[in-house]
C-alpha positions in Angstrom: 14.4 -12.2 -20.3 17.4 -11.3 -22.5 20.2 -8.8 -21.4 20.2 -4.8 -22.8 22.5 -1.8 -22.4 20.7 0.6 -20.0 23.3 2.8 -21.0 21.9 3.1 -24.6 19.1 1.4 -23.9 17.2 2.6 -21.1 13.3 0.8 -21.6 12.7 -2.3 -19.4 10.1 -2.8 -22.8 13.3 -4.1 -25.1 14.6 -6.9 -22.1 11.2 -8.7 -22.6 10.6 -11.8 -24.5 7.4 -13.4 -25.8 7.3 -15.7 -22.5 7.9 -12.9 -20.4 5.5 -10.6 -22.0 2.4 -13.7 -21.6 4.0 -14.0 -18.1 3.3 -10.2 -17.6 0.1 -10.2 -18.8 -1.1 -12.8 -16.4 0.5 -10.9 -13.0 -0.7 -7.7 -14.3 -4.5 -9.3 -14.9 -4.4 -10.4 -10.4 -2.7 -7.4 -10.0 -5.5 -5.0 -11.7 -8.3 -7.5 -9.5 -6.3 -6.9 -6.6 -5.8 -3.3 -6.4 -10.0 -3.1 -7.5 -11.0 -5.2 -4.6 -8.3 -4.4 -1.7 -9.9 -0.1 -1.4 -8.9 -0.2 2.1 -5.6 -2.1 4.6 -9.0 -4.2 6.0 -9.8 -5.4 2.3 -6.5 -5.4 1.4 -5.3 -8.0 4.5 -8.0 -10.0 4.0 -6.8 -10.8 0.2 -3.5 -11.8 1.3 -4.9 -14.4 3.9 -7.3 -15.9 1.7 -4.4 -16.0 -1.2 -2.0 -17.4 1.8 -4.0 -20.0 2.5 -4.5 -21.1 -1.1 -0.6 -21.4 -1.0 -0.9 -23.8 2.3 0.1 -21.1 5.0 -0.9 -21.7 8.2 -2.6 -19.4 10.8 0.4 -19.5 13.5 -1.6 -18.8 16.9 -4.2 -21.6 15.3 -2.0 -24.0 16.4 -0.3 -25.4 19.7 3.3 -26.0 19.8 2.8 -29.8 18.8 1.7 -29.5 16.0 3.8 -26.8 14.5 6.3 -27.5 11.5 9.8 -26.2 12.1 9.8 -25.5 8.1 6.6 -24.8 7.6 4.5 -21.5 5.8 2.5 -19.8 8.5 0.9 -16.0 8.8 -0.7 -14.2 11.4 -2.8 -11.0 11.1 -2.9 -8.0 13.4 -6.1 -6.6 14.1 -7.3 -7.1 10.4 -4.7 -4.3 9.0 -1.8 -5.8 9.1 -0.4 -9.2 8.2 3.6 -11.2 8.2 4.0 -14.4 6.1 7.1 -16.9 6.7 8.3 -19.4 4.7 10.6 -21.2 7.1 13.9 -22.4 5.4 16.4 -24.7 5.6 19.1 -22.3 7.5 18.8 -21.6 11.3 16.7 -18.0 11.7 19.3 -16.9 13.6 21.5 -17.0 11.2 19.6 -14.4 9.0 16.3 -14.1 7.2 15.3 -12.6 3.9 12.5 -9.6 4.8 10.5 -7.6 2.5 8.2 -5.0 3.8 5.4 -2.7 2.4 2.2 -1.0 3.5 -1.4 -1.7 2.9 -2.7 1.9 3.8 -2.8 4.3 0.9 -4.2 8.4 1.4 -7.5 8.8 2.0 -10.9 10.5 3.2 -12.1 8.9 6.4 -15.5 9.6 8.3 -15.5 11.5 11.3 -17.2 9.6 14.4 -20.2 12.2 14.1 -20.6 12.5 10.3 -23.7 12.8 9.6 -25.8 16.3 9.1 -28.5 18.3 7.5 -27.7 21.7 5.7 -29.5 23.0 2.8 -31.8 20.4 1.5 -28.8 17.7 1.8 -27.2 15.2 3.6 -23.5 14.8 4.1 -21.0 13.0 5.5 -18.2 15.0 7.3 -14.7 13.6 7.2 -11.0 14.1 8.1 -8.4 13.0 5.4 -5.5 10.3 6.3 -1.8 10.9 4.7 -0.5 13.4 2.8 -3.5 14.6 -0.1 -3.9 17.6 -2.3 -7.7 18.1 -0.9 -8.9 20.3 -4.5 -8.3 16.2 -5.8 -10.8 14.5 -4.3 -13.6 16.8 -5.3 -15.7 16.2 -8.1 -15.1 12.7 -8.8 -17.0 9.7 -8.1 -16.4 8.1 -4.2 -17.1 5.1 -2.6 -17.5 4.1 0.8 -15.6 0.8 2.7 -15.2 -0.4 5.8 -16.6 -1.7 9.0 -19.4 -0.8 11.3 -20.1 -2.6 15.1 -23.5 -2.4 16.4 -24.9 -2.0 19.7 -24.5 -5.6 19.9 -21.0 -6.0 19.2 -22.1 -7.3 15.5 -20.4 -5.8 12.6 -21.3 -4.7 8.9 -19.1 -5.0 6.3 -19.5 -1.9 4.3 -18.7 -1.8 0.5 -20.6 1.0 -1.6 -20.0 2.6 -5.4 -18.0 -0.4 -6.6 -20.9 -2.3 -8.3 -22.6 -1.5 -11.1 -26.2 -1.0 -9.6 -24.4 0.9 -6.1 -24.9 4.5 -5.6 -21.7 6.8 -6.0 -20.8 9.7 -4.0 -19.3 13.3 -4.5 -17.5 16.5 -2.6 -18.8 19.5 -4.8 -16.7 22.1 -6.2 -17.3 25.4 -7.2 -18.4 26.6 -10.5 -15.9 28.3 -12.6 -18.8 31.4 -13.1 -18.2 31.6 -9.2 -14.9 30.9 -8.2 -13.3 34.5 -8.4 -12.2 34.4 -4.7 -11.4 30.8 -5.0 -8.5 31.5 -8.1 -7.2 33.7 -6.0 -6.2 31.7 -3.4 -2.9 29.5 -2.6 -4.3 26.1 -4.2 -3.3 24.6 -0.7 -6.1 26.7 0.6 -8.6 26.7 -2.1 -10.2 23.4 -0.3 -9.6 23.1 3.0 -9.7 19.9 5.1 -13.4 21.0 6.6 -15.2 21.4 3.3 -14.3 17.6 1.8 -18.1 16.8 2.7 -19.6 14.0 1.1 -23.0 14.7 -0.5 -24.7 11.6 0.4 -28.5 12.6 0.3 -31.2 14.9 -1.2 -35.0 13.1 -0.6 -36.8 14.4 2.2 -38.8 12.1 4.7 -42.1 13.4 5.7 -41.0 14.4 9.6 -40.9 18.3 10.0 -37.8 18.7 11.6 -34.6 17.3 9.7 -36.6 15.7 6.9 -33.7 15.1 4.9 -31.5 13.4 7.4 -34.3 11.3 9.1 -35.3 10.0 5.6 -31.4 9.0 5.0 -31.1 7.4 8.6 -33.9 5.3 7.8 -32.7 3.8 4.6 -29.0 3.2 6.5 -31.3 1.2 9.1 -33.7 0.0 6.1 -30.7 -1.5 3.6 -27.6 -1.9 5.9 -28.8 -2.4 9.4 -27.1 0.9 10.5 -27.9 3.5 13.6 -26.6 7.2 13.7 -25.1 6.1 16.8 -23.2 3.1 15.1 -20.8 5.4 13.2 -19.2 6.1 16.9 -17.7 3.4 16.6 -17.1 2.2 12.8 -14.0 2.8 10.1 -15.0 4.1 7.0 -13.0 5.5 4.2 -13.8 7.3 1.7 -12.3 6.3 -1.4 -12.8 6.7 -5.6 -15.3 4.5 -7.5 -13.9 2.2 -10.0 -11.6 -0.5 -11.0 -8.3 -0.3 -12.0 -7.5 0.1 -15.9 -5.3 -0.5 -18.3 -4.2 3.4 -19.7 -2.4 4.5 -22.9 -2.9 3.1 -26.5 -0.5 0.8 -26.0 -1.5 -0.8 -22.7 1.7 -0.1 -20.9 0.2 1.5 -17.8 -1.9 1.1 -15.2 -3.9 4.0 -13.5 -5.8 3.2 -10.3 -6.2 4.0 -6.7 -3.9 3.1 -3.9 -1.1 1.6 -6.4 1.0 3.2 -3.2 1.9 1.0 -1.8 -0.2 -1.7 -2.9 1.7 -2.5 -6.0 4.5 -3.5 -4.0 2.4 -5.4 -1.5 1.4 -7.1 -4.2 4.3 -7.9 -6.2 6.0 -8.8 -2.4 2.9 -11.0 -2.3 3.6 -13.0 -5.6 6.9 -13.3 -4.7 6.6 -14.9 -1.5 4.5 -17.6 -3.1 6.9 -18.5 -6.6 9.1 -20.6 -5.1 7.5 -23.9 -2.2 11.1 -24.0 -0.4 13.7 -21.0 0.6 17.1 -22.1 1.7 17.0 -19.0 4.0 13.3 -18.2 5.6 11.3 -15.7 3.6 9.4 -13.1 5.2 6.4 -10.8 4.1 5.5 -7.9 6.0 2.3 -5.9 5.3 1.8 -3.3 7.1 -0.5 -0.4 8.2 0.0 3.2 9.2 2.8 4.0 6.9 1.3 7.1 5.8 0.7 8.5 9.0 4.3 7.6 10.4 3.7 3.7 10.8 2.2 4.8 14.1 -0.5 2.9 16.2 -0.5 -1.1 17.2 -0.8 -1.7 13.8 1.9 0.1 12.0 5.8 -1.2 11.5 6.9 0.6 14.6 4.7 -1.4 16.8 5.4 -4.8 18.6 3.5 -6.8 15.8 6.8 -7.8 13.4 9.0 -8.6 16.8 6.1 -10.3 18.5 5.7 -12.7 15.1 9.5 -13.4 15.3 9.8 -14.1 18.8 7.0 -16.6 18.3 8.4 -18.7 15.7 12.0 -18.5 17.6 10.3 -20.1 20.3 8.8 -22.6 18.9 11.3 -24.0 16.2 14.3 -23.6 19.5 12.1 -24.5 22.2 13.0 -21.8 24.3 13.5 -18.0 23.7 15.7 -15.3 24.4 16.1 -11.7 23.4 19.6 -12.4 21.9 18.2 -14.7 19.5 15.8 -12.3 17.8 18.3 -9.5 18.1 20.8 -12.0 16.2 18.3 -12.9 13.7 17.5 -9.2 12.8 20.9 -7.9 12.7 21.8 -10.7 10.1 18.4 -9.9 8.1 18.3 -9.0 4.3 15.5 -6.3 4.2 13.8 -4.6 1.2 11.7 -2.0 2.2 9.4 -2.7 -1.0 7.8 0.8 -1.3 6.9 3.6 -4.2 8.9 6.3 -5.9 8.0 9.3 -7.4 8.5 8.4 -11.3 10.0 12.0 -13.0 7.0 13.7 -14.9 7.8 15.8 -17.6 5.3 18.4 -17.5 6.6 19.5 -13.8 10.6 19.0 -14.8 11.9 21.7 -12.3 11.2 20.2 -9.5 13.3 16.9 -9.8 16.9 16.1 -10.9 17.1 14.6 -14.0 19.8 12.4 -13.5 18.7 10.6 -10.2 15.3 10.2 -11.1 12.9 7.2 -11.7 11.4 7.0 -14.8 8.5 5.2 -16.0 9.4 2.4 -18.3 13.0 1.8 -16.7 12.5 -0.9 -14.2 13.0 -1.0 -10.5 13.8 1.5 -8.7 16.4 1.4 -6.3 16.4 4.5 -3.8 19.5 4.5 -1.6 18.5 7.3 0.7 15.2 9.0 1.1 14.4 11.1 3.7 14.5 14.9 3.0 16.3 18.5 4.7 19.5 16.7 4.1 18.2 13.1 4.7 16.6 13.4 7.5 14.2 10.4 8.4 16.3 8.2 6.0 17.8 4.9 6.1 20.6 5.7 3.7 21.1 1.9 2.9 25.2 0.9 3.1 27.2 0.7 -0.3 27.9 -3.2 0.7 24.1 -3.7 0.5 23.4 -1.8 -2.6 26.3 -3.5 -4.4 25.0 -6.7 -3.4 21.6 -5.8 -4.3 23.0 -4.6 -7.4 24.7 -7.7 -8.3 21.6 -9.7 -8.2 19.5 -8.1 -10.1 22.0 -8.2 -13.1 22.7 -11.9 -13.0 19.3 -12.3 -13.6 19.0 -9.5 -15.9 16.6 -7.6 -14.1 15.9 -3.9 -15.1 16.9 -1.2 -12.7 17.4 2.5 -12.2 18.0 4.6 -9.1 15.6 7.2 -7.9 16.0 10.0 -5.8 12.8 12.0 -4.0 12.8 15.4 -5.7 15.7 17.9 -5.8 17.9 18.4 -2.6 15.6 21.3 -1.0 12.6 20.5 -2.9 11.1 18.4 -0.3 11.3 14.2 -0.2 9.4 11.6 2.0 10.1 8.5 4.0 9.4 4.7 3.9 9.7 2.1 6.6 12.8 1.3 5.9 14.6 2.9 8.6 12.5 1.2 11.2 14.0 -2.6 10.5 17.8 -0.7 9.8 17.0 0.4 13.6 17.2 -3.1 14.7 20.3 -4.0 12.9 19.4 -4.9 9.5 20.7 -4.4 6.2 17.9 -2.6 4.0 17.1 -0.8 0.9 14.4 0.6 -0.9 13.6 -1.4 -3.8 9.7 -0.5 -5.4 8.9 1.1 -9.1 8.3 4.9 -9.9 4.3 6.4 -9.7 3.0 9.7 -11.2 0.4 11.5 -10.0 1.6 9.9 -6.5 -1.1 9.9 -3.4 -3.6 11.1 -6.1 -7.1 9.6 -6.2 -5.8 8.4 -9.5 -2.3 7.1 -9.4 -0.3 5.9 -12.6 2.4 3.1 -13.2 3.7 0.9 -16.1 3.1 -2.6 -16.0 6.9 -3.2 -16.5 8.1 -1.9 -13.6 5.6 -3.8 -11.8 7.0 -6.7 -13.4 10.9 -6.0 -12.8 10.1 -5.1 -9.3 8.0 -9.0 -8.4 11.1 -10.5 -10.5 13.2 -8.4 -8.0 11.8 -9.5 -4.7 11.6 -13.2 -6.7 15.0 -13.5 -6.5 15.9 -11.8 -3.4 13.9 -14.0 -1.7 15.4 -17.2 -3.5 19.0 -16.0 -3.7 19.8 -13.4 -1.2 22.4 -14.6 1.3 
């Protein structure tokens, strides 16, 4: 990767060499597989452990204190939504660890735990959406269904339908244009509302007098997937688009695809994690759920899950525990909060500022501050940090830009970084600018992806 002047420069495009851009190719190829397969935080988990243990970690709560290695790889998952990765290094943990955190949730439609009715010759499923949507988005357009299902019996089903070729596909109608007088003339915040993202799921009638429709559909749930009305009482399902990833623009540059927030960083946190079979200082992964809801719940950051991890590996590598040991080891972490940006999109110019916004094309993104009603909810990393941060990235010639949420009073959003900074840790936000952001569809060049893995690359290698 050769040096450029951002200044008159500004494309992360004209730092690449041939090996880079064949190095690229290949990260952006597991990337694309990844963010096709891993719809939901379930799915998404999963792929980390299975890719963990390729690398040689190490369930941690698999093994008894005996046999543990005091600088060893080991991961432990949290309910199936959430997973943390260590790399244990060669410098005590109190001392400091190198931390990267994302999320594995992403916006979405999920079922209610009654979802299922009759009305006019169809059958529907009735849902409530998770994080922050524009609901007229998610109608007409082709949806799939993941997620889990528990029986009576306490056995479960693995749901996965609309992603293969011969599966079914799914829709929320709109109206027709012919009819939608009433509609136009609403605030588009209103034209859908949250009650009317039903999922037509059915149209064939059974030959029973009363709910014909439904019954026949209830039978082919039991028929094909084992599944009782009763069972979705119990079960997660989300609702999410049909399709794989795909390369978009003439020139390849970009990807489109659901969920590349924050799953591109997960993954590129991911690949990092596993470049390198030794750290000097202990390098940490943390994937977590809820962030889009407030990293609520016993899987999100906020919960006892990270802590819990930590306190376990203290224990084991010193013998004994105490609660000034962790607190020492957090307030001397390195922390990237490895998360998304809005990247500044030209056809809706008014709402950002030019000058402190990511762009597509210019590398990682480095967002000081988020927050938003004069940064509220933000960490507002420390200048130290960011010059440190800063001088890193440039000895290894790494693209990067700043990136600011939107205009002052325009609105702004939040990332998990202030939850780690709570506990005495030195954090940014380091992650790559999106466009169409928390869209069914979300957008991204492959470079940024790129700059951001080399990013966490060397923080985990080099940071001290």
């Amino acid at each position: 990767m050769k040096s450029i002047d951002t200044e008159k420069n500004k494309s992360a495009w004209n730092s690449l060499e041939k090996g880079d851009l064949c190095e690229m190719k290949i990260f952006i190829d597991g990337y694309k597989e990844f963010i096709s397969k891993a719809k939901t935080e379930r799915e998404a988990s999963d792929y980390i452990e299975a890719e963990a243990k390729k690398k040689g970690f190490i369930d941690l709560y698999s093994e008894d204190n005996e046999s543990f290695d005091p600088k060893g790889k080991y991961y432990a998952k949290n309910r199936g939504k959430s997973i943390i990765m260590i790399n244990i290094g060669e410098s005590d943990l109190i001392d400091g660890v190198n931390i990267i955190g994302a999320h594995l949730d992403s916006p979405r439609l999920d079922l209610k735990q009654n979802p299922i009715y009759e009305d006019s010759d169809m059958v529907l499923f009735k849902t409530h959406y998770y994080g922050g949507i524009k609901k007229y988005q998610w109608t007409s357009l082709p949806l799939a269904l993941h997620g889990i299902v528990y029986k009576s019996d306490g056995g479960k089903v693995s749901i996965s339908i609309g992603e293969a070729s011969e599966d079914p596909v799914f829709l929320i109608s709109d109206l027709l244009p012919h009819l939608a007088k009433d509609q136009n003339a609403k605030k588009m915040s209103e034209a859908v509302t949250g009650e009317s993202l039903n999922v037509i799921i059915g149209n064939r009638p059974s030959d029973e007098e009363k709910n014909p429709f439904k019954l026949n559909l209830l039978k082919i749930l039991e028929e094909k997937y084992k599944i009782k009305e009763d069972d979705f009482k119990v079960a997660e399902l989300e609702v999410v688009p049909a399709g794989k990833a795909r390369d978009s623009g003439f020139d390849r540059s970009m990807v489109m695809g659901y969920g590349q927030d924050d799953r591109s960083c997960s993954f590129a946190a991911m690949k990092a994690l596993f470049s390198k079979e030794s750290y000097k200082r202990s390098a940490v992964a943390v994937f977590s759920d809820k962030e889009e809801i407030g990293s609520v719940g016993n899987t999100g950051m906020l919960s006892s899950f990270f802590e819990n991890f930590m306190a376990e590996i203290l224990f084991r590598i010193k013998g004994s525990y105490n609660e000034l040991m962790l607190r020492r080891l957090l307030s001397n972490a390195n922390v990237f909060s490895a998360d998304v940006v809005n990247g500044f999109d030209p056809d809706y110019p008014e709402v950002s500022d030019k000058l402190n916004s990511a762009y597509l094309g210019r590398g990682v993104s480095i967002s000081k501050y988020g927050g938003s009603k004069g940064k509220s909810g933000s960490n507002d990393a420390n200048a130290e940090y960011i010059s440190k941060v800063r001088m890193l990235l440039e000895k290894e010639n790494i693209v990067w830009q700043t990136a600011e949420v939107g205009k002052v009073d325009q609105g702004g959003g939040g990332t998990i970084a202030y939850i780690l900074a709570n506990k005495g840790a030195e954090v940014a936000d380091i992650g790559l600018p999106v466009l169409s952001m928390h869209s069914p569809f979300e957008l991204i060049s492959k470079v940024d992806l790129y700059m951001a893995y080399r990013a966490y690359e060397i923080f985990f290698r080099e940071m001290a």
